[in-house]
C-alpha positions as CSV (number, residue, x, y, z in Angstrom):
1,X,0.0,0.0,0.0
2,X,1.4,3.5,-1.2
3,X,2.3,5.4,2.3
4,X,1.9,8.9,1.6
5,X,4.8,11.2,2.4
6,X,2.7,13.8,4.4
7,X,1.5,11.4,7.4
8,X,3.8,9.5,9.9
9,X,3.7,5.9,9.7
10,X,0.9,4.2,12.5
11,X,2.1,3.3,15.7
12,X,0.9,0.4,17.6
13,X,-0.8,2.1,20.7
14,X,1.8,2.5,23.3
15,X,4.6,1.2,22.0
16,X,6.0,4.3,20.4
17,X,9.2,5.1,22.4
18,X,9.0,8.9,23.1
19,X,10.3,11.1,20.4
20,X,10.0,8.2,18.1
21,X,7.5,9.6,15.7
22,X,10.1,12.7,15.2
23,X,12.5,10.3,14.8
24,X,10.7,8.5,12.5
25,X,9.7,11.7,9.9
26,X,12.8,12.7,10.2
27,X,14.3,9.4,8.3
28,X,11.3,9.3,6.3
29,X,12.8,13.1,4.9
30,X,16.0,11.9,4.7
31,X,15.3,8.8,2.4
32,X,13.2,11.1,0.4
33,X,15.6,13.8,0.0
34,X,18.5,11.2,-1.0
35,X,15.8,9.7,-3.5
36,X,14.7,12.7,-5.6
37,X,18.2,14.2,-6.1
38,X,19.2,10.2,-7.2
39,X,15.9,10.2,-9.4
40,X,16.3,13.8,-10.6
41,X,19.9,12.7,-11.8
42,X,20.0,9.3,-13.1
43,X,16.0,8.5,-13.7
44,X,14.5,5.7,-12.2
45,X,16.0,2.5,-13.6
46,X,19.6,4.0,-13.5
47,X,18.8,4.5,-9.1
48,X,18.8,2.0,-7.0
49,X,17.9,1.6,-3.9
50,X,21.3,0.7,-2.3
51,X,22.4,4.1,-3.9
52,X,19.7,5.8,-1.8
53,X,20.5,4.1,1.1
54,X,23.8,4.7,1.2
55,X,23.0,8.8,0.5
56,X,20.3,8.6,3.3
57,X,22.2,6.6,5.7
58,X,19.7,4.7,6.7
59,X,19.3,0.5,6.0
60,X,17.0,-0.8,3.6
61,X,14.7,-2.0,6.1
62,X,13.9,1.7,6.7
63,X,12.7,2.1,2.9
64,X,10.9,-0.6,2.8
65,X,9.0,0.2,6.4
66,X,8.3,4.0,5.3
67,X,7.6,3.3,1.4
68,X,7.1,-0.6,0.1
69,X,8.7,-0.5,-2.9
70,X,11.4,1.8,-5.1
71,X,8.2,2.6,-7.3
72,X,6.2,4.0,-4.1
73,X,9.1,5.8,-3.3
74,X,9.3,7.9,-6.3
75,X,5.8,8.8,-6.4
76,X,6.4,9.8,-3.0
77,X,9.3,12.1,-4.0
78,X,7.0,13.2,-6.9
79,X,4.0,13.9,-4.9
80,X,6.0,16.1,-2.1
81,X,7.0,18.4,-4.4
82,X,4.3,18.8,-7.1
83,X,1.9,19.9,-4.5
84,X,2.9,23.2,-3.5
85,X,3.5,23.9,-7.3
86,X,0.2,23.3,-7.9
87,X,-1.4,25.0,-5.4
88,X,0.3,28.0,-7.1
89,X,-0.4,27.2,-10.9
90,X,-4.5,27.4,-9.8
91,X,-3.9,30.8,-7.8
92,X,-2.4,32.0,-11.1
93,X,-4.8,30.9,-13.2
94,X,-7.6,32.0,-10.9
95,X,-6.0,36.0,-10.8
96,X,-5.8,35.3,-14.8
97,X,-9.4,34.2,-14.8
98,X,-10.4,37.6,-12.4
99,X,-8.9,39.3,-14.9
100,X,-10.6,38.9,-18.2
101,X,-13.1,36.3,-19.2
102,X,-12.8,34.0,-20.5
103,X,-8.6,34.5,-20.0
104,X,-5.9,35.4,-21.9
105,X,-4.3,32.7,-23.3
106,X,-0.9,34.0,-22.3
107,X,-1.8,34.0,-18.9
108,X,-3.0,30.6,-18.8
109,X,-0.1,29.3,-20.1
110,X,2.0,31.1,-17.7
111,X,0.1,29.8,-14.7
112,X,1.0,26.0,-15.7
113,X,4.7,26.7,-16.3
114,X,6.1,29.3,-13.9
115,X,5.4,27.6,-10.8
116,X,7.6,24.2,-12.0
117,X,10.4,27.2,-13.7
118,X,10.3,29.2,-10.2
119,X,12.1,25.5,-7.9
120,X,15.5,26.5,-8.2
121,X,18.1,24.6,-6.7
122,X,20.9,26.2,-4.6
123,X,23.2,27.9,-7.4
124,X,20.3,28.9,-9.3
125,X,19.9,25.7,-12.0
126,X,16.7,23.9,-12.0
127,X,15.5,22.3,-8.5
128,X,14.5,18.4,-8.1
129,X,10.9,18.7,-8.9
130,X,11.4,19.8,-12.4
131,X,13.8,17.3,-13.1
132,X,12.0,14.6,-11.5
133,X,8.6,15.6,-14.0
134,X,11.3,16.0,-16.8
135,X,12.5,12.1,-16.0
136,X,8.8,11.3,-15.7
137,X,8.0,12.4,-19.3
138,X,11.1,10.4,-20.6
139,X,11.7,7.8,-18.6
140,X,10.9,4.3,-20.4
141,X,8.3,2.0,-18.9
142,X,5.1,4.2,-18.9
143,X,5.9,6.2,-15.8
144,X,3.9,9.0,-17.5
145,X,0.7,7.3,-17.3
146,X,1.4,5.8,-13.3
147,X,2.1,8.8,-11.8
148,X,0.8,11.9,-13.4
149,X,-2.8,11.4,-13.4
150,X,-2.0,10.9,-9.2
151,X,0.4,14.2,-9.7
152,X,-1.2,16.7,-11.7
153,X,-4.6,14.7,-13.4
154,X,-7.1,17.5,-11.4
155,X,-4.5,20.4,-12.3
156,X,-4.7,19.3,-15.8
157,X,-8.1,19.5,-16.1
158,X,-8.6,22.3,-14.6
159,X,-6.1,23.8,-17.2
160,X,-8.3,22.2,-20.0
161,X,-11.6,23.9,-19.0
162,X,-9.9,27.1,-19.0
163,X,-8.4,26.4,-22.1
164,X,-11.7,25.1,-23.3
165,X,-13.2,28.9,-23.1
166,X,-10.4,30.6,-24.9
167,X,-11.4,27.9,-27.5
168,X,-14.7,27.1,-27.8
169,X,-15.3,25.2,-31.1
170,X,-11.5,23.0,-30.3
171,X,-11.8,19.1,-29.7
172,X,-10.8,18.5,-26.1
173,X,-8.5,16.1,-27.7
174,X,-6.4,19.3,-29.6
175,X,-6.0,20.8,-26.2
176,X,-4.8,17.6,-24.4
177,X,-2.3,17.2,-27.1
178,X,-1.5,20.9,-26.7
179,X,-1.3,20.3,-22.6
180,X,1.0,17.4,-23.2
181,X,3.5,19.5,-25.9
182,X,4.1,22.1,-23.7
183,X,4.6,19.4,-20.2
184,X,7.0,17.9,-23.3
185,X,8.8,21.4,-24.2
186,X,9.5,22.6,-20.2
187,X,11.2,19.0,-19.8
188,X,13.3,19.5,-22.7
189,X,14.0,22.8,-21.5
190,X,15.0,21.4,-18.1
191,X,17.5,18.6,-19.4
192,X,18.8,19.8,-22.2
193,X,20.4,23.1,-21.0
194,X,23.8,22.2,-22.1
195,X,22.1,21.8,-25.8
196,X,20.9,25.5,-25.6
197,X,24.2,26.5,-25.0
198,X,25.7,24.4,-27.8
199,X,23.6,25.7,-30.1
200,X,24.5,29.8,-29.3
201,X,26.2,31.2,-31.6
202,X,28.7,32.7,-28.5
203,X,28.3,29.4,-26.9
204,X,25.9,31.1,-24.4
205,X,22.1,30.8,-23.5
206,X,20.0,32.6,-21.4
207,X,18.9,30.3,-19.0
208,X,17.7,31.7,-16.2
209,X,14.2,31.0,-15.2
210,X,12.5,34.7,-16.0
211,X,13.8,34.2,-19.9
212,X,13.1,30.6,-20.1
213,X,9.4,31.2,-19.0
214,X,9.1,34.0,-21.7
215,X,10.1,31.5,-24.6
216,X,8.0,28.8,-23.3
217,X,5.3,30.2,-23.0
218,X,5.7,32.0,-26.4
219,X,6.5,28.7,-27.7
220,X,3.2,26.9,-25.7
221,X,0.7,29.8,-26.6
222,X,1.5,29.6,-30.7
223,X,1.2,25.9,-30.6
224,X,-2.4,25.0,-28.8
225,X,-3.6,28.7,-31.5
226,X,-2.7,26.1,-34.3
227,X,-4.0,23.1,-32.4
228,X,-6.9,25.3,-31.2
229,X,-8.6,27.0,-34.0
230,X,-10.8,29.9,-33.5
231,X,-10.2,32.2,-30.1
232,X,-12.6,33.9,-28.0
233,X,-10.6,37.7,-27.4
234,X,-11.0,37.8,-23.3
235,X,-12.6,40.7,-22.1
236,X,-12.3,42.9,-18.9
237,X,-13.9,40.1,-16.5
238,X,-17.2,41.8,-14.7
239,X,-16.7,43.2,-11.4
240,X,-19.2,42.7,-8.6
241,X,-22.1,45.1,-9.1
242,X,-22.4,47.9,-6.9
243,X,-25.8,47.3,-3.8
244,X,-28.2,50.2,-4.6
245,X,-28.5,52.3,-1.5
């Protein structure tokens, strides 16, 4: 059974030594901390779980006891992160939504990739969480369809509805496809930095997260107006109407 990060493993009624349930979250952390930067850098298959033990210091009792499996254990490192991201894509898109109805496209497509550009790590490249989706998207063994409909299946459809209003007459099917092409171009973004810079004529790239946004979501916003067909042109949204005295 999955164990979900967030909740400390039960306790058989007095039989928890005292301080053992801070103990206890504080090697569940650990383990998970030693797995996503293993999984953000090698993928799945290339981790094993000897190489998070050993990062964690902890046996491999203790990842079996908090997590089952390697498999529950990276949808646990997934699922600690994506939360907090998400939480922030919807309060974007709901201030895009206040703003003009139905939203600007631009806006929208903002609200799904800033939040996952915005993790840094310490010296400024790209934190776990993006290179953990990025691994996701690539890694062999249809990872994509185990974990992200657990990961971001309500964000993405909540994406889709809003998109759905921008385009009105577009197959649903046009904007998953368009949902799924930009998920696609922020990964390649995310892994293939050293690409970008190969590719500059000075053997430079921009690559900080404010400049990376503005081409993706250039990038993202031309694409689902092809897959997308004709656009509504948002308007002011209404404010609330002013109570007659």
């Amino acid at each position: 059974m999955f164990q979900s990060p967030f909740e400390p493993p039960a306790a058989a009624p007095g039989n928890a030594p005292r301080g053992g349930e801070a103990r206890a979250r504080a090697t569940r952390d650990r383990i998970l901390d030693a797995a996503e930067a293993l999984f953000a850098e090698r993928g799945f298959a290339a981790t094993s779980l000897r190489q998070v033990t050993a990062r964690a210091r902890v046996n491999l009792a203790a990842v079996n006891y908090h997590f089952g499996s390697k498999e529950e254990l990276f949808q646990a490192a997934v699922l600690r992160r994506i939360e907090p991201v998400n939480r922030r894509r919807i309060e974007l898109l709901e201030q895009a939504e206040a703003r003009h109805d139905p939203p600007q496209l631009e806006a929208v497509v903002r609200a799904f990739i800033e939040p996952v550009l915005e993790v840094r790590g310490d010296h400024g490249e790209p934190g776990p969480l993006p290179r953990l989706l990025a691994r996701i998207l690539g890694e062999p063994g249809g990872w994509a369809q185990r974990i992200l409909p657990a990961a971001i299946g309500a964000v993405a459809a909540r994406f889709l509805e809003a998109l759905g209003k921008i385009f009105p007459r577009a197959r649903r099917e046009d904007l998953a496809w368009g949902t799924m092409l930009t998920a696609g171009a922020m990964a390649q973004y995310v892994l293939g930095g050293g690409i970008l810079r190969a590719l500059a004529e000075d053997g430079r790239a921009e690559a900080d997260a404010a400049s990376a946004s503005d081409r993706l979501v250039r990038f993202a916003a031309a694409g689902l107006r092809a897959l997308g067909g004709e656009e509504r042109k948002p308007k002011k949204a209404a404010g609330k109407k002013k109570r007659k005295k």
